[in-house]
N, CA, C and O of each residue as an XYZ file, in Angstrom:
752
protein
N    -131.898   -109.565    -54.270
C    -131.079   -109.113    -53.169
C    -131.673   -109.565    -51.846
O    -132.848   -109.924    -51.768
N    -130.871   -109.544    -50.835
C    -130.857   -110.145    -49.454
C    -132.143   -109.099    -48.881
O    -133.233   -109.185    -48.316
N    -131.346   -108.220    -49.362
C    -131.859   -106.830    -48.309
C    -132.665   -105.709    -49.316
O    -131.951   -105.199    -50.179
N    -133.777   -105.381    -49.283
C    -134.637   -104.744    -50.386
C    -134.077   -103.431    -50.307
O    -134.338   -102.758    -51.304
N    -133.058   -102.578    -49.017
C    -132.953   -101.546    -49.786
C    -131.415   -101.140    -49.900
O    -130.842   -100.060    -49.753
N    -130.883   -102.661    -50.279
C    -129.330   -102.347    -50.186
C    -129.028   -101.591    -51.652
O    -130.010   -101.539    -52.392
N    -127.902   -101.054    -52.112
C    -127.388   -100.361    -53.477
C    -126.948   -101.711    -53.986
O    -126.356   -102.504    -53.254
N    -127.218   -101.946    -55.145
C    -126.387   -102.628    -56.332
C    -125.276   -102.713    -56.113
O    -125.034   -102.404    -54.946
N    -124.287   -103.040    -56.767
C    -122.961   -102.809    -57.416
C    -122.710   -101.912    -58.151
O    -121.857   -101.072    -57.867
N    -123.608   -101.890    -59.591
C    -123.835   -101.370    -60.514
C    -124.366   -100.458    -60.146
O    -124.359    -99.631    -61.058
N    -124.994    -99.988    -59.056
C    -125.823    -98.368    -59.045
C    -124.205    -97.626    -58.165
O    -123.712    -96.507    -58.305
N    -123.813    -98.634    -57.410
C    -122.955    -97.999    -56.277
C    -121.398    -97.305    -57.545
O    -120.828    -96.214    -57.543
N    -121.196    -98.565    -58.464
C    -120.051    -98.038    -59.350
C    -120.593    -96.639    -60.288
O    -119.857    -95.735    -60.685
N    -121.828    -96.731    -60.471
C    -122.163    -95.664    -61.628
C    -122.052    -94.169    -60.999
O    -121.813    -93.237    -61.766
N    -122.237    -93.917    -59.499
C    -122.112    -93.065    -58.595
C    -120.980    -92.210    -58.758
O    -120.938    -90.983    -58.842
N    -119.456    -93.635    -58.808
C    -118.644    -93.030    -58.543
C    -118.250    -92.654    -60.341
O    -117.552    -91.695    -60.673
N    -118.727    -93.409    -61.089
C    -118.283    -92.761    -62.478
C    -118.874    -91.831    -62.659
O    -118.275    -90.928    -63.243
N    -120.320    -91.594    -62.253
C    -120.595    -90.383    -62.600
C    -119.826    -88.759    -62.417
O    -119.757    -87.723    -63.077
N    -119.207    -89.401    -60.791
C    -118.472    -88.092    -60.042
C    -116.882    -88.338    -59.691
O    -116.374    -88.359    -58.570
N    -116.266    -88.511    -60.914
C    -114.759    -88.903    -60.356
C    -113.723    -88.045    -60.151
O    -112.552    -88.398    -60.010
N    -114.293    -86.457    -60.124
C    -113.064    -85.541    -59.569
C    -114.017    -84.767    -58.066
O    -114.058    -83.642    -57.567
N    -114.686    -86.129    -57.767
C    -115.281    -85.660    -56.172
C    -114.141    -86.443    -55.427
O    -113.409    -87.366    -55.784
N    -114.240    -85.857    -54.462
C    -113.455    -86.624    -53.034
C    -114.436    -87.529    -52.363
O    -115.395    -86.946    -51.857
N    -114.398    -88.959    -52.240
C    -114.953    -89.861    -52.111
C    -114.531    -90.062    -50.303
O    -113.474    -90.349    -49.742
N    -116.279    -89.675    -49.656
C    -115.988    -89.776    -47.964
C    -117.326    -90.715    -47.529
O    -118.334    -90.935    -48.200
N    -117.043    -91.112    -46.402
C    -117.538    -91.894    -45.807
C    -118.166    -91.629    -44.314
O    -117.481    -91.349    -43.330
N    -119.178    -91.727    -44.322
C    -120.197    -91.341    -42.969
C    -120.673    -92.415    -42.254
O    -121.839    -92.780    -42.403
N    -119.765    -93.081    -41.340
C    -120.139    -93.995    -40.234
C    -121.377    -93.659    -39.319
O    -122.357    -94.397    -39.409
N    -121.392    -92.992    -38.770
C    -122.266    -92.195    -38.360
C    -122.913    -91.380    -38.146
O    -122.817    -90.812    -39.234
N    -123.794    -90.570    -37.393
C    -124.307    -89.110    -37.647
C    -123.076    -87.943    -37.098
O    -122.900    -87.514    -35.958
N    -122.529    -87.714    -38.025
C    -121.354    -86.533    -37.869
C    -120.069    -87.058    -37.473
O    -119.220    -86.484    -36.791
N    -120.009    -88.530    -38.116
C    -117.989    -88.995    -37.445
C    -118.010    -89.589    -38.864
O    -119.021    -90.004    -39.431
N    -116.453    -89.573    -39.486
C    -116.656    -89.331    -40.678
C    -115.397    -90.504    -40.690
O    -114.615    -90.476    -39.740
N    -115.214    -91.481    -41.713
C    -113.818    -92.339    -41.848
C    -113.020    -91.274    -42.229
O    -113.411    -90.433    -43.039
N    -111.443    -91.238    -41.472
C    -110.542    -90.326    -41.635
C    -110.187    -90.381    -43.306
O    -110.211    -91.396    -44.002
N    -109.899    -89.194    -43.683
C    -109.525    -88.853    -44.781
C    -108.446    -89.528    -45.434
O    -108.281    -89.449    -46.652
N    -107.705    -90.188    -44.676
C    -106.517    -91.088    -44.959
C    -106.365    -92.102    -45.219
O    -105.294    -92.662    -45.452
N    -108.353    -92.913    -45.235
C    -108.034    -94.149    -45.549
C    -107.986    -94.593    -46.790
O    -108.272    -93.946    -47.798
N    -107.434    -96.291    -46.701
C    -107.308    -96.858    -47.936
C    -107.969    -97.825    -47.896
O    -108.132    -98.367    -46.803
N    -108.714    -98.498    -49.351
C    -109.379    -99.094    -50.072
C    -108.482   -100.399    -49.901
O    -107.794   -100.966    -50.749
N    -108.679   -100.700    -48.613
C    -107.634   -102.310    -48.537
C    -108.205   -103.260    -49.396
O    -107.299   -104.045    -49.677
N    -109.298   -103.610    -49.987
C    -109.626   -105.312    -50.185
C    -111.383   -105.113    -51.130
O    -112.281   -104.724    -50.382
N    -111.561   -105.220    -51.772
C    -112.607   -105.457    -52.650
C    -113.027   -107.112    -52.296
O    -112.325   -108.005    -52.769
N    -114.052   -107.395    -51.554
C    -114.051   -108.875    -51.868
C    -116.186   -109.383    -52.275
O    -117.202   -108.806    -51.887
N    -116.054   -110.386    -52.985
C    -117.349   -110.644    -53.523
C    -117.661   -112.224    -52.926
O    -117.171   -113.240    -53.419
N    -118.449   -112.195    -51.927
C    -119.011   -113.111    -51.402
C    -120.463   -113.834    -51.425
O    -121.342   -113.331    -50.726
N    -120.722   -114.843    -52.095
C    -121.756   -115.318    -52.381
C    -122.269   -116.007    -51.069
O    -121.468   -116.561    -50.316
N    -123.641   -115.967    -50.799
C    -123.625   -116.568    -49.370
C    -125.456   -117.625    -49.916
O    -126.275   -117.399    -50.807
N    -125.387   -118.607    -48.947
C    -125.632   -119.081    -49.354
C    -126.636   -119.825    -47.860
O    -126.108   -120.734    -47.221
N    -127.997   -119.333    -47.478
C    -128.321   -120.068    -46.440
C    -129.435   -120.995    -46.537
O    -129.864   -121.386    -47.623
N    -129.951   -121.381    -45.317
C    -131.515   -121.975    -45.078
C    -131.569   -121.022    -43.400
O    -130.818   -120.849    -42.440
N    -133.253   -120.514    -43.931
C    -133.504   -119.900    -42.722
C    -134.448   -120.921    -41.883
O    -134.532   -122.113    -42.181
N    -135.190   -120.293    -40.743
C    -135.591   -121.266    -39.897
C    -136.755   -122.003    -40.463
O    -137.264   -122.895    -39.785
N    -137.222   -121.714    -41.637
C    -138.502   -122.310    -42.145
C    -137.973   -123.285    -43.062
O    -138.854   -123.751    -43.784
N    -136.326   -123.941    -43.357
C    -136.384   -124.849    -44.303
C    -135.981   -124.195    -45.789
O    -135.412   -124.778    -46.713
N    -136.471   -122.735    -45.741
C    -135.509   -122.006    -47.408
C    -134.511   -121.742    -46.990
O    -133.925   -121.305    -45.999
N    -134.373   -122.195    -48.223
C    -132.736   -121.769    -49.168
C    -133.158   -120.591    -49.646
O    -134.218   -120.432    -50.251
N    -132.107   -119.478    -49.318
C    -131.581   -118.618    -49.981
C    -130.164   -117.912    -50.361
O    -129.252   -117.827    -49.539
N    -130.083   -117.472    -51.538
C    -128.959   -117.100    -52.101
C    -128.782   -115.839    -53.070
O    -129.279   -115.493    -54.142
N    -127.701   -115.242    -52.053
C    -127.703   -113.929    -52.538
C    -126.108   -113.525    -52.876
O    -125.391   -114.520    -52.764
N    -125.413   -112.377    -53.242
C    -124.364   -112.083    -53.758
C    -123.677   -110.982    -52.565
O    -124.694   -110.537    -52.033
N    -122.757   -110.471    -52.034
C    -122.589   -109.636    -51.294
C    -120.718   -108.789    -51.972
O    -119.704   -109.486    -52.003
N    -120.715   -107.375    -52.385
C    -119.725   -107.357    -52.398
C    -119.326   -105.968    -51.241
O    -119.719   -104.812    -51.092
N    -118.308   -106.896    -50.572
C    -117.609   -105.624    -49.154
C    -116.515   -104.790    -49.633
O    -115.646   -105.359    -50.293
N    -116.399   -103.457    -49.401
C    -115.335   -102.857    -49.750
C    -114.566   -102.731    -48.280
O    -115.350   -102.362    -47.406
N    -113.270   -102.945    -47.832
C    -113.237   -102.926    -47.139
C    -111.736   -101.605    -46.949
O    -110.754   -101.489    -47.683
N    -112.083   -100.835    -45.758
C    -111.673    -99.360    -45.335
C    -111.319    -99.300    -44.437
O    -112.065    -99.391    -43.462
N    -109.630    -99.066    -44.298
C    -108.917    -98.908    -43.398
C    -108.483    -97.491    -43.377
O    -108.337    -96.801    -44.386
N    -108.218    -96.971    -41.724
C    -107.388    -95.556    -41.695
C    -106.694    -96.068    -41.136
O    -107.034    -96.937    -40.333
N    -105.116    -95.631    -41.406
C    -103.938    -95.661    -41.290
C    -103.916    -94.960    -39.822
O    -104.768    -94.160    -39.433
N    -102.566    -95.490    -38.931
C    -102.353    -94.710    -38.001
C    -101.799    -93.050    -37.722
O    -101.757    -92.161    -36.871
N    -101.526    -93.301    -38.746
C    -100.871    -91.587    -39.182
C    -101.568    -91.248    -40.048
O    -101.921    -91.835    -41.071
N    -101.844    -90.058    -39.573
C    -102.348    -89.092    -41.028
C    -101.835    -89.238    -42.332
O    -100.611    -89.121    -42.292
N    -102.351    -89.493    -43.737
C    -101.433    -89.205    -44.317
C    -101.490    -88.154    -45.671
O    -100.724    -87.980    -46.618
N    -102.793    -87.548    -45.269
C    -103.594    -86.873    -46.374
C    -104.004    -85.746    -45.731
O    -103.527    -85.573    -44.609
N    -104.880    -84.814    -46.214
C    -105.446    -83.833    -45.907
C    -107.047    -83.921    -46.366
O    -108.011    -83.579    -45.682
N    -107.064    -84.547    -47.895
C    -108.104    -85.390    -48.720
C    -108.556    -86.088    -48.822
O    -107.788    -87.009    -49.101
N    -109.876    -86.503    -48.769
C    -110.116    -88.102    -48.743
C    -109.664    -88.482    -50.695
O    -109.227    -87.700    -51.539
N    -109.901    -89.504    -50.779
C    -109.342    -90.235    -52.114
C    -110.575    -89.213    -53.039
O    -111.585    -88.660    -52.604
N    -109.928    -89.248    -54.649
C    -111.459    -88.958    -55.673
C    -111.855    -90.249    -56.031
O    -111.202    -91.286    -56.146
N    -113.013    -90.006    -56.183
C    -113.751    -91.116    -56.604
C    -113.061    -91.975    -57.988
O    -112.894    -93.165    -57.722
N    -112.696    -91.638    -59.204
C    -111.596    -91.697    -60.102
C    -110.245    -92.872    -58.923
O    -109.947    -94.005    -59.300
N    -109.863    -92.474    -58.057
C    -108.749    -93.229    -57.597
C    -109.502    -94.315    -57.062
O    -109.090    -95.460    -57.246
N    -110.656    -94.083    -56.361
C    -111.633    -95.589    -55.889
C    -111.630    -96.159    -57.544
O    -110.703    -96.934    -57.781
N    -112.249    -95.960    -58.317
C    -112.055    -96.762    -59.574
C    -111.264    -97.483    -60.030
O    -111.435    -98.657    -60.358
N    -109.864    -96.551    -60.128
C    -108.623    -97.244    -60.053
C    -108.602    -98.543    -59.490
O    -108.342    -99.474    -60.253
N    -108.859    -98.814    -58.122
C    -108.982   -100.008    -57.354
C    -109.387   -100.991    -57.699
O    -108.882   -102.112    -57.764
N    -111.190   -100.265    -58.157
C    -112.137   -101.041    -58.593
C    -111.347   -102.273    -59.865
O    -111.098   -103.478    -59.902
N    -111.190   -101.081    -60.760
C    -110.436   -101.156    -61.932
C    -109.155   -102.801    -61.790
O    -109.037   -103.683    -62.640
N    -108.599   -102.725    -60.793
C    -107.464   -103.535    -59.963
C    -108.198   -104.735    -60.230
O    -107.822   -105.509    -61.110
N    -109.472   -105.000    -59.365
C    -110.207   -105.656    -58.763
C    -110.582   -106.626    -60.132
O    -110.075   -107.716    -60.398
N    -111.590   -105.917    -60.886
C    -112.173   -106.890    -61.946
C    -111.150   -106.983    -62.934
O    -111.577   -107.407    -64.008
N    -109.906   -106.713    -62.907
C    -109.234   -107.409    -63.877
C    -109.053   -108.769    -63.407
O    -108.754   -109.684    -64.174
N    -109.271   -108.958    -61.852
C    -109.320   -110.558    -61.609
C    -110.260   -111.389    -61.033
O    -110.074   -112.606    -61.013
N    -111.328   -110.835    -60.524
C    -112.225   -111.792    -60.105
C    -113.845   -110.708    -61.279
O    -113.791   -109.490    -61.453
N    -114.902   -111.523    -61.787
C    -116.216   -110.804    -62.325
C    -116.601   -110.487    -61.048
O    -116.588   -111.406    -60.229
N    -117.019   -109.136    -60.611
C    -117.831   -108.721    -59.893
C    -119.366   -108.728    -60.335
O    -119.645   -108.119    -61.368
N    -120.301   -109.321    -59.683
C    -121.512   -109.410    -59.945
C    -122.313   -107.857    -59.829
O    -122.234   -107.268    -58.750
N    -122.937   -107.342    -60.759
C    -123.520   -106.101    -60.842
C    -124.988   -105.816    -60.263
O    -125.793   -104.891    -60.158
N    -124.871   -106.933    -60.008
C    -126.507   -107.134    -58.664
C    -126.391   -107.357    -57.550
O    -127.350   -107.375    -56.779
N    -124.893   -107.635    -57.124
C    -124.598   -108.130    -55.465
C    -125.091   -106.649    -54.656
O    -125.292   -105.521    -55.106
N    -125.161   -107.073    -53.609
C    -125.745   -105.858    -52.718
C    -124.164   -105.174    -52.077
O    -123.235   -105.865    -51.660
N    -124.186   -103.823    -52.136
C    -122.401   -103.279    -51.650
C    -122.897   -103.569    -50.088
O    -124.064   -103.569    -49.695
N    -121.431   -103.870    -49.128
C    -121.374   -103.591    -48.367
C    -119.783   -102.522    -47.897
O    -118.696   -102.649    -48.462
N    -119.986   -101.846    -47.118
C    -119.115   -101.376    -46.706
C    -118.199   -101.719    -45.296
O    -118.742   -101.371    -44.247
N    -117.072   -102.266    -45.202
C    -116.094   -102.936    -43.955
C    -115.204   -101.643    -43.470
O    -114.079   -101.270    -43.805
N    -116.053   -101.171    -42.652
C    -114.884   -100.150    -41.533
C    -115.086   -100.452    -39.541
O    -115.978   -100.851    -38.794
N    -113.798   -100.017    -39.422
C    -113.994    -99.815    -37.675
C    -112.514    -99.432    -37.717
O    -111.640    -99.709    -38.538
N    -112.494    -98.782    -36.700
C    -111.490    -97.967    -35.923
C    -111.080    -98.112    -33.980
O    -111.739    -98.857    -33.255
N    -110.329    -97.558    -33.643
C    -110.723    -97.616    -32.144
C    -111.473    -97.141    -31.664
O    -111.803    -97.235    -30.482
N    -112.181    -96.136    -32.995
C    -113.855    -95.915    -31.385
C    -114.860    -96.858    -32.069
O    -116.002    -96.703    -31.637
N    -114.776    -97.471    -32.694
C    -115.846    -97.668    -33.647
C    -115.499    -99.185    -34.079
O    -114.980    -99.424    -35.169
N    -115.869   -100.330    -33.018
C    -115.821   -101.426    -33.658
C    -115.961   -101.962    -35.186
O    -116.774   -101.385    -35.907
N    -115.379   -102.789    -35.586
C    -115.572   -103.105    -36.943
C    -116.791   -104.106    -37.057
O    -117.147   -105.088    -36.406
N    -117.420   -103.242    -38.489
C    -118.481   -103.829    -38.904
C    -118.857   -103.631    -40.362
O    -118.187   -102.905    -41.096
N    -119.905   -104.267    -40.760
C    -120.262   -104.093    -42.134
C    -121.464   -103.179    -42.416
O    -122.512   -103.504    -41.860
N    -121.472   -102.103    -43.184
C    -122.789   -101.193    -43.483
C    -123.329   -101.071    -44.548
O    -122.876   -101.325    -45.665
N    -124.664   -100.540    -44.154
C    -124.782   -100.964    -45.887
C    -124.682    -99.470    -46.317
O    -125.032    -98.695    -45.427
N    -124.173    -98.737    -47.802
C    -124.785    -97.327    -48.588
C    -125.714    -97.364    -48.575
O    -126.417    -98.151    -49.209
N    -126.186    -96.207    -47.570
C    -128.355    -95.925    -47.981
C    -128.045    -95.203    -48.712
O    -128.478    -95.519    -49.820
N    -127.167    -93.822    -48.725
C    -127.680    -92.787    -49.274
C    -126.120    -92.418    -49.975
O    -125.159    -92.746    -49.279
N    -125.849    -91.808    -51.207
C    -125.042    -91.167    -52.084
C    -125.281    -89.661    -52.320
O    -126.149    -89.397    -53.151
N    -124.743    -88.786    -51.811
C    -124.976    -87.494    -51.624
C    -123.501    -86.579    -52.542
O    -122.343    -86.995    -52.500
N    -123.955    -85.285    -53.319
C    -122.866    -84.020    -53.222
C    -123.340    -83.372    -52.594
O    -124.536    -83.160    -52.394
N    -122.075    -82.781    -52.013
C    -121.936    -81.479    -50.901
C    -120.879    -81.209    -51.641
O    -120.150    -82.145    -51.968
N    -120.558    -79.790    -52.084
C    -119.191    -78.987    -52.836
C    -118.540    -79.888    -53.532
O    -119.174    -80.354    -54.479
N    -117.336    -80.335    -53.343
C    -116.464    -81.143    -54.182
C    -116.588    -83.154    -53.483
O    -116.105    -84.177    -53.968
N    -117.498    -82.930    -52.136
C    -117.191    -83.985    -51.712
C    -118.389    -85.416    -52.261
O    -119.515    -84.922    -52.195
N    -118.453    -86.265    -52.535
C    -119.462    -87.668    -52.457
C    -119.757    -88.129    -51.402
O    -118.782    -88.754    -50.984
N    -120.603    -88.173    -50.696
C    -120.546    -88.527    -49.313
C    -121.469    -90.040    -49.393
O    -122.667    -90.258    -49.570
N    -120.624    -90.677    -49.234
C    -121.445    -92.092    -49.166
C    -121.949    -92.123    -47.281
O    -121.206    -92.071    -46.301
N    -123.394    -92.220    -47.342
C    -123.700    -92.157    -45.592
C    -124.019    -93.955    -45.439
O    -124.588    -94.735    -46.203
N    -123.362    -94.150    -44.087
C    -123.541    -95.710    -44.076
C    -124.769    -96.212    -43.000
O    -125.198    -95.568    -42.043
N    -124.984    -96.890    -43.231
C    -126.228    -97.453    -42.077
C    -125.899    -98.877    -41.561
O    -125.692    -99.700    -42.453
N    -125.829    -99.239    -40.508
C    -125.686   -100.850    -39.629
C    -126.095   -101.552    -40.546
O    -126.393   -100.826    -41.495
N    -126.408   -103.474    -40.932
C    -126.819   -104.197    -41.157
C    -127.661   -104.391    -39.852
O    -127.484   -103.801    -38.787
N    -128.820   -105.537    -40.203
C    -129.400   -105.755    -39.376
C    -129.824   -107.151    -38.997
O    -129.651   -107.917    -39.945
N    -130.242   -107.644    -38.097
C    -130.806   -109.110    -38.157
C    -132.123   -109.312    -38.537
O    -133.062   -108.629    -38.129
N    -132.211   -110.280    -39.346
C    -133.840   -110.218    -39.598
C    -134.024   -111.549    -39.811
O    -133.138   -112.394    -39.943
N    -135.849   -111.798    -39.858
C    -135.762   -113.133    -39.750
C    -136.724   -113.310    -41.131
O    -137.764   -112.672    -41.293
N    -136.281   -114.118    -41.924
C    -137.297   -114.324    -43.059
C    -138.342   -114.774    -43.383
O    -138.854   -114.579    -44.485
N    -138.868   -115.509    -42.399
C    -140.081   -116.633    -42.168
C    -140.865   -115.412    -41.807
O    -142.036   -115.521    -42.171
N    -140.569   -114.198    -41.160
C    -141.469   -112.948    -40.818
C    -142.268   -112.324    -42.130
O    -143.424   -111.903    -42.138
N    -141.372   -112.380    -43.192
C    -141.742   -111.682    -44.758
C    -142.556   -112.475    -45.167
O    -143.130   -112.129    -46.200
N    -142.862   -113.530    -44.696
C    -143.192   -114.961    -45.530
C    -144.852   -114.702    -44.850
O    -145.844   -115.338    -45.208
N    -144.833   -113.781    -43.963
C    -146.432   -113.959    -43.144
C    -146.434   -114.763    -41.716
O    -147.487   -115.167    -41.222
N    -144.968   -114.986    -41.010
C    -145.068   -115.557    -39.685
C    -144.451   -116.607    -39.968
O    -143.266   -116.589    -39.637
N    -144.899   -117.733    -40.575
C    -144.795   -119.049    -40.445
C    -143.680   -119.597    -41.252
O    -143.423   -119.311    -42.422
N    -142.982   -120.513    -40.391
C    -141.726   -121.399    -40.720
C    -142.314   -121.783    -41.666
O    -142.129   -121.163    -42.713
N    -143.064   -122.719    -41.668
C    -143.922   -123.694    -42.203
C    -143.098   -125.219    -41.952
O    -143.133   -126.101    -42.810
N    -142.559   -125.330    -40.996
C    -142.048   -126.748    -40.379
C    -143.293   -127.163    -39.359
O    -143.396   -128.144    -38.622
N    -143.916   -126.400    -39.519
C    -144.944   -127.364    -38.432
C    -146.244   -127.543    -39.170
O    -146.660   -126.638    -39.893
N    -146.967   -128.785    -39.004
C    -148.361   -129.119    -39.598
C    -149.523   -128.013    -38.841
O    -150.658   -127.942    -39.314
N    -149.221   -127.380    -37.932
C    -150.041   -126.618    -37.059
C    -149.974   -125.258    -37.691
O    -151.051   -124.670    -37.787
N    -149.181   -124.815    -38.020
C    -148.619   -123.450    -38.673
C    -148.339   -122.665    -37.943
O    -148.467   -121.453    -38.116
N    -147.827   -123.307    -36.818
C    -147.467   -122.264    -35.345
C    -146.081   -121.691    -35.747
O    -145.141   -122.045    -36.459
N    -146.408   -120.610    -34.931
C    -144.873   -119.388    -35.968
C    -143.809   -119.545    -35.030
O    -143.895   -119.539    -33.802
N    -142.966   -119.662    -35.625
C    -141.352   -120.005    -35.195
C    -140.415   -118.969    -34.701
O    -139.404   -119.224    -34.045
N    -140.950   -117.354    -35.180
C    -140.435   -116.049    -35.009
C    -141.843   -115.349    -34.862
O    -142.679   -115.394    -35.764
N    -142.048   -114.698    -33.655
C    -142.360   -113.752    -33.260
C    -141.751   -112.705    -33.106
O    -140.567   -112.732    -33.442
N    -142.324   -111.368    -32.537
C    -141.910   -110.190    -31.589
C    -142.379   -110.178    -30.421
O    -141.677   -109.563    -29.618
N    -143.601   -110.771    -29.897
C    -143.978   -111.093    -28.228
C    -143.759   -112.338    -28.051
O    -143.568   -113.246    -28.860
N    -143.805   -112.315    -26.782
C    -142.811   -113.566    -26.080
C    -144.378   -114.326    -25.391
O    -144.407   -115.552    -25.288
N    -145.533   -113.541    -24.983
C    -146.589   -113.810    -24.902
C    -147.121   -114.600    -26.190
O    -147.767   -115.570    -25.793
N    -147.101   -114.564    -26.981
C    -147.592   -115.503    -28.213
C    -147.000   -116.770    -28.183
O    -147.650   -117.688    -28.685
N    -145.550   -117.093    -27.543
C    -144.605   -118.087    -27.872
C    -146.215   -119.316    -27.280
O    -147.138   -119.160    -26.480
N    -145.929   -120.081    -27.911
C    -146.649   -121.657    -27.134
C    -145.523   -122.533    -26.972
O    -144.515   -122.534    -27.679
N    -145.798   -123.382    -25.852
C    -144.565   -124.095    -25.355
C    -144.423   -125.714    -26.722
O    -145.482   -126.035    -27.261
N    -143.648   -126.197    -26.949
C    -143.325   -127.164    -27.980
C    -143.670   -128.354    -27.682
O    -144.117   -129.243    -28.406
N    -143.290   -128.331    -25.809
C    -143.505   -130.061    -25.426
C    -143.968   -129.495    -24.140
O    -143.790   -128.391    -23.626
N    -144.737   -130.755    -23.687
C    -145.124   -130.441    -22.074
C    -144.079   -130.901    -21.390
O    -143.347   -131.561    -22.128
N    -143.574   -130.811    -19.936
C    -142.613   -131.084    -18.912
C    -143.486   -131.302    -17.838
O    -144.385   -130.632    -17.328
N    -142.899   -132.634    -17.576
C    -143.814   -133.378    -16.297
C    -142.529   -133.750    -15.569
O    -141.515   -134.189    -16.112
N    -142.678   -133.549    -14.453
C    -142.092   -134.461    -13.229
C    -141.922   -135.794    -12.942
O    -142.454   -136.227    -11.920
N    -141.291   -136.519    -13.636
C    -141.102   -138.198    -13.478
C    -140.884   -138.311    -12.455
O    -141.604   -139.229    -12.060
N    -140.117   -137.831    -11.418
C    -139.940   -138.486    -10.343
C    -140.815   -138.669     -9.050
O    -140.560   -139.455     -8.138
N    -142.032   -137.699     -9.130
C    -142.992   -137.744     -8.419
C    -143.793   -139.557     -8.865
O    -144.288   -140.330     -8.045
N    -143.699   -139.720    -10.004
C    -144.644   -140.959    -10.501
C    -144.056   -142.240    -10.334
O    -144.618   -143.306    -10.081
N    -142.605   -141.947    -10.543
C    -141.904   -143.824    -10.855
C    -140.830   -143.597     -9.811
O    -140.076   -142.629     -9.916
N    -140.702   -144.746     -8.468
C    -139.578   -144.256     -7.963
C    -138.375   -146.009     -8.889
O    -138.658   -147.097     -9.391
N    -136.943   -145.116     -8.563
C    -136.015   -146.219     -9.134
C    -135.599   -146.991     -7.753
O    -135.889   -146.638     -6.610
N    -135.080   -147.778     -8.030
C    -134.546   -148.655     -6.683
C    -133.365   -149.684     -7.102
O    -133.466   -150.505     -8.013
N    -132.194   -149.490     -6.253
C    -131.569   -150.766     -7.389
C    -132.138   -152.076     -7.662
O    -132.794   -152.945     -7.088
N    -131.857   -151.951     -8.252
C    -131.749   -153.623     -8.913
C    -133.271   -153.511     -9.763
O    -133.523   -154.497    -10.456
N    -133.961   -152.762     -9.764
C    -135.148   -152.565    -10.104
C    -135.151   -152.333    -11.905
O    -136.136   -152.549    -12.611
N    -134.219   -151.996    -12.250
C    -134.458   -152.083    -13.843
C    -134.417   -150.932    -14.588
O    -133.937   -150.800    -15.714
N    -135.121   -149.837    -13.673
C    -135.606   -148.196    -14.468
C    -134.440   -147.582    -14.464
O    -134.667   -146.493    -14.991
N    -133.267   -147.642    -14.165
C    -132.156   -146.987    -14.189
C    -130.868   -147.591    -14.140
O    -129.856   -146.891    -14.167
């Protein structure tokens, strides 16, 4: 996995089989909750595929569920986990979902730009599942690696956190103090 503490697939589906006459909710943030009304628009499984700044390749699996609320109310309930299945259910009758991809979760609203989160945490409270979501983040991989890109024969690091460590790449001199041009002269 991309991300060491994203959920499976397979841990995230076993959740909901374990608990399928829970009401399946969603925690954007600390105490704002995806409205009870939404729907399970789009299951999609994206393989991604990069090079970070040191020259690796890496390749990982990503599957987004993606969660829309409707403009109108149209529930009182959020979905049971059993009806997320259903979906699920929809889903791998046509594409294999990989059981190691890391879940992501696709919501935003009008207060709440759209973005992707990851499930940290799978919780019961009474009848409800509370999947709590957390931001993605940027990270740089050459950092895990011990600093170094390793594109340079020097082993000078390519990603820092102080800006004091940076060393400059090339020197910058003033040509025009040294060579003047003139027409007809050739240098320009």
């Amino acid at each position: 996995m991309n991300n060491p503490n994203a959920l499976s697939w397979k841990s995230f589906k076993n959740k909901l089989i374990e608990n399928p006459g829970l009401d399946l909710q969603f925690e954007y943030e600390a105490g704002k909750w995806v409205d009870q009304s939404y729907h399970i628009t789009e299951v999609k499984q994206a393989p991604i595929v990069s090079v970070d700044c040191g020259g690796i390749k890496n390749e990982w699996t990503e599957i987004i569920i993606q969660l829309w609320e409707p403009g109108v109310k149209q529930q009182e309930r959020a979905m049971k986990a059993r009806k997320a299945l259903s979906i699920i259910d929809i889903v791998e009758k046509e594409i294999f979902l990989n059981p190691e991809a890391e879940v992501k979760i696709e919501f935003g609203n009008s207060k709440f730009d759209t973005r992707q989160m990851y499930p940290t945490q799978i919780t019961i409270d009474g009848d409800n599942l509370i999947v709590i979501l957390s931001p993605d983040a940027v990270q740089c991989k050459a950092i895990t690696r011990g600093g170094s890109c390793g594109t340079t024969d020097s082993g000078e690091d390519c990603c820092t956190s102080d800006v004091k460590d940076l060393k400059p790449k090339i020197q910058l001199q003033n040509l025009a103090t040294e060579i003047t041009c003139t027409p007809g002269s050739g240098c320009c």
